[in-house]
Phi, psi and omega in degrees: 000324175293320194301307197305340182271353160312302185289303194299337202263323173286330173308319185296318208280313182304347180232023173278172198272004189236044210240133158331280163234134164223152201274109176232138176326123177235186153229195215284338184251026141263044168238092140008083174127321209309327153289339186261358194285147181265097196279002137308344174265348200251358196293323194263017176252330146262351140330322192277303186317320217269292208299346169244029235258168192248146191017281197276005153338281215326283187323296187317322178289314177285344168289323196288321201280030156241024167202049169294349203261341214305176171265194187281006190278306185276006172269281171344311154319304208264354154292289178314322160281001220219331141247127181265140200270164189204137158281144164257162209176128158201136196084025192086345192257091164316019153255160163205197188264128173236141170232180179242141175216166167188213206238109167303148188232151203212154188246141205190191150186187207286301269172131188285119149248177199288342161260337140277126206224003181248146182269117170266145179265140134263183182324100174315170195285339202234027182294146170219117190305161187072340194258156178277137192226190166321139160292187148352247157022278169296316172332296183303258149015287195261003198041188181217175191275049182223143208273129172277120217276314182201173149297071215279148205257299200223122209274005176286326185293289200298318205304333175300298169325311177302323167280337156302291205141296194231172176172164171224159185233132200256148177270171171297325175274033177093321190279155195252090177278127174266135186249185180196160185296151128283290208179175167206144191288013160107332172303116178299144201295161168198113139357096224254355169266350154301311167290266251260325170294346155280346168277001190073057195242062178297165176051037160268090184240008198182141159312313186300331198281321181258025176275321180269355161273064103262344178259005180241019185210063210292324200289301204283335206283332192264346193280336194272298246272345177289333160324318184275075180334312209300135193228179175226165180226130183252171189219139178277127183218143192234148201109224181275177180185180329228203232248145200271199188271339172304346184055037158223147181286123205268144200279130156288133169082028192232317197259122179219164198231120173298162178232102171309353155319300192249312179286085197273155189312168163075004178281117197267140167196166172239117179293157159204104193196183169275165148287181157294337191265348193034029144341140205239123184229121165242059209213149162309120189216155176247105200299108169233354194234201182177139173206159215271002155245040201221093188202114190144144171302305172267094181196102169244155144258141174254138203253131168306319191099193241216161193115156143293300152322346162275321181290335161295316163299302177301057138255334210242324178293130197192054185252184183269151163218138164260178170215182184213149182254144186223126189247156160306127156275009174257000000 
């Protein structure tokens, strides 16, 4: 009898309004946007999920793969029969934080030559996921028992990858090698616009801003950028790219990366928040990603694609947002 009255006082906690996260029943026109979104555009990011798709998927994914041809009208629809939308709210509040990433690009080669001098690493000989190994630093310094994948031209650019995830480096002849996460030496992630504020470094307010004071400052940029312990190990991956923690390949502006505490992967949802520009983003996204500052019930990043321009727009997003979780009804 104590255990059940227990259980019942977590059950009662679990539906109060002062709850991390909680889920509540909306319908389709208390969503913001929700009519106006091009749901042809969002088909093949979740068309990727579906090909992985988890359990409680499964029924939904095989109806959809009867209305891959639909127009954006009869996507709509059949989203709407087919799923139910939840405000998410947490502590009582439906804002949290949504950024930005996007697939970083780096300049390069096969083989060390003279304007490449920085080493992307793969996987050590001797990795064990979770374990703690060299930083940063030692990493840089003593190098490591790890296979080099190419050569990076600038070390502010690959150090930008590590915090992206993923990227790609085009060589002087054209060719483009994709890299993708691998691994990590085991280190919590730190914020490299932290770092220079904790170093007394102001009006650094956005990634362009500070990708270009560490590349105009190369002495003081390697010593802060050494701050961030956390180091990544890449992999070469051919084909598309690239590829999220969900292992499909992520949509720009389709695809956002999640904190799985609350959110599991692969989880259909509707954003609502702005660009930096304050473009209004309304739109059906898909949880594919993760990332080691992405922590929190309301907390998305949205990925941009690839580019300078997607890197300029992700450098600079740091708006308030809400989502909706839209679950399968079966």
């Amino acid at each position: 009898m104590r255990l059940k009255f227990l259980l019942l006082c977590f059950l009662l906690s679990a539906c109060s309004g002062g709850r991390a996260i909680r889920l509540d029943s909306v319908s389709w026109r208390e969503i913001p946007g929700w009519q106006n979104d091009n749901f042809v555009e969002v088909l093949p990011a979740i068309l990727r999920t579906c090909e992985r798709a988890p359990q409680d998927m499964i029924r939904f994914c095989q109806k959809l793969n009867n209305h891959v041809h639909d127009d954006n009208v009869a996507l709509r629809q059949f989203f709407e029969q087919n799923l139910k939308p939840y405000r998410v709210t947490s502590y009582g509040s439906p804002q949290g934080k949504i950024t930005g990433y996007y697939e970083a690009e780096l300049t390069g080669s096969r083989e060390r030559e003279n304007g490449a001098q920085v080493p992307i690493y793969g996987l050590p000989d001797n990795y064990r996921a979770g374990h703690k190994t060299n930083t940063r630093a030692e990493i840089e310094e003593q190098c490591v028992d790890a296979p080099v994948i190419a050569w990076a031209d600038d070390p502010v650019e690959l150090f930008i990858m590590h915090v992206q995830g993923s990227g790609r480096l085009t060589t002087v002849d054209g060719q483009v090698i994709h890299l993708g996460y691998a691994g990590n030496n085991g280190y919590p992630f730190k914020g490299i616009g932290t770092i220079l504020k904790e170093e007394g470094i102001q009006g650094l307010n956005s990634m362009p801003q500070i990708r270009s004071w560490l590349q105009n400052n190369p002495i003081e940029a390697q010593k802060y950028m050494r701050q961030n312990k956390r180091y990544i190990y890449f992999r070469e991956i051919f084909g598309d790219t690239p590829y999220g923690t969900a292992e499909v390949v992520l949509t720009p502006e389709r695809s956002v990366a999640v904190d799985t505490d609350y959110i599991p992967m692969h989880t259909l949802m509707f954003l609502n928040t702005t660009k930096p520009d304050k473009t209004p983003v309304r739109k059906m996204v898909v949880a594919q990603d993760t990332g080691a500052a992405i922590k929190g019930p309301i907390r998305a990043d949205y990925f941009f694609g690839h580019g300078e321009g997607a890197f300029q727009m992700a450098g600079q997003m740091n708006q308030v947002g809400t989502y909706y979780i839209l679950k399968p009804k079966d």
